[in-house]
Residue, then its C-alpha position, 0 to 999 in steps of 0.5 A: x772164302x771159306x770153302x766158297x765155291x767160285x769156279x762155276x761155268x759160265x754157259x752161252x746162250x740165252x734160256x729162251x727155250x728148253x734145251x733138248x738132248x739125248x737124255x731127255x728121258x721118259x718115265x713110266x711105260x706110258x701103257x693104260x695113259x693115252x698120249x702125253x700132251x706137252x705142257x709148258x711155262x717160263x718164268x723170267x725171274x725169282x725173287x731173290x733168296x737170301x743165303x750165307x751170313x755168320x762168319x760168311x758174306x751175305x749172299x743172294x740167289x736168284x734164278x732167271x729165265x726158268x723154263x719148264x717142259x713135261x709130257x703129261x698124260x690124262x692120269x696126270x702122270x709126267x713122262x717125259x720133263x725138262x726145267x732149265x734156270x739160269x742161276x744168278x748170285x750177288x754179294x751183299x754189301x759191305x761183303x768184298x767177295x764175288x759170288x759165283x758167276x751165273x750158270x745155266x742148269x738143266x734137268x732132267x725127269x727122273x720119276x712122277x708118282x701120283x700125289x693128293x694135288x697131282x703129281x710129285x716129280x723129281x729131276x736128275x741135275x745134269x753133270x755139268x751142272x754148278x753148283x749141285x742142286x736139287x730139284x723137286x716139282x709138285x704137279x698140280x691142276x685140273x683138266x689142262x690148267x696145271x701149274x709146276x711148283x719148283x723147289x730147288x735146294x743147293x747141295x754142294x755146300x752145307x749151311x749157311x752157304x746152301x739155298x733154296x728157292x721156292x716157286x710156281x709156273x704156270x703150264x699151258x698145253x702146246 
């Protein structure tokens, strides 16, 4: 298969909230913002993305169950954030090789800097997490009607067999 990375973990349990853990990291020193109101969105599924072809199978990915946390102050800082995805692969036909099997990712906040629309985030993938992707958000909105603008990018495989996945959740305050 060409280097394809089949032994991913299957992990139990259903995405319906956001797991919470011990690293579950703030950024920033939270000093001159306020209080963090937490904001939250789902997602229950991607479009499917396309990925592989040449030499390699045809392959699709698509993320299920997305669920996303951020504590954001009134400066539109994040700080504290969590996303959780389901990742689900398919084989395209006449393709004869099972894709992965489907896996839960988590991620965690690793830094919010101010942009022109909001707030660009970046997320630490936890190490558990397969394959290796990683995830950048654009925090957008006004007063509280935000919305997060995912971007995840597979980084343990190199072309043609990486894949991205490009998609919005609207966040409600809790």
């Amino acid at each position: 298969m060409y280097g394809r990375v089949l032994g991913l973990a299957l992990f139990a349990g259903a995405c319906g909230s956001v797991a919470r853990d011990a690293s579950d990291a703030a950024v920033g020193d939270g000093q001159g913002g306020g209080t963090p109101v937490t904001y939250k969105g789902t997602l229950d599924a991607t479009m499917p993305a396309p990925f592989g072809g040449g030499t390699f199978c045809n392959y699709t990915i698509t993320l299920k169950q997305l669920a996303v946390e951020l504590g954001i102050l009134p400066s539109k800082q994040a700080m504290t954030g969590r996303v959780q995805a389901l990742n689900v692969e398919a084989s395209v036909p006449p393709c004869t090789f099972l894709p992965a099997p489907p896996s839960i990712a988590n991620y965690t906040l690793a830094s919010s800097k101010p942009s022109a629309a909001g707030a660009t985030l970046t997320f630490q993938g936890a190490a558990a997490n397969t394959p290796a992707v990683d995830l950048v958000v654009e925090l957008s909105g006004v007063g509280s009607a935000y919305q997060a603008r995912l971007g995840f990018h597979r980084t343990d495989q190199q072309p043609p067999l990486d894949w991205s996945v490009l998609t919005t959740v609207p966040l409600s305050p809790q």
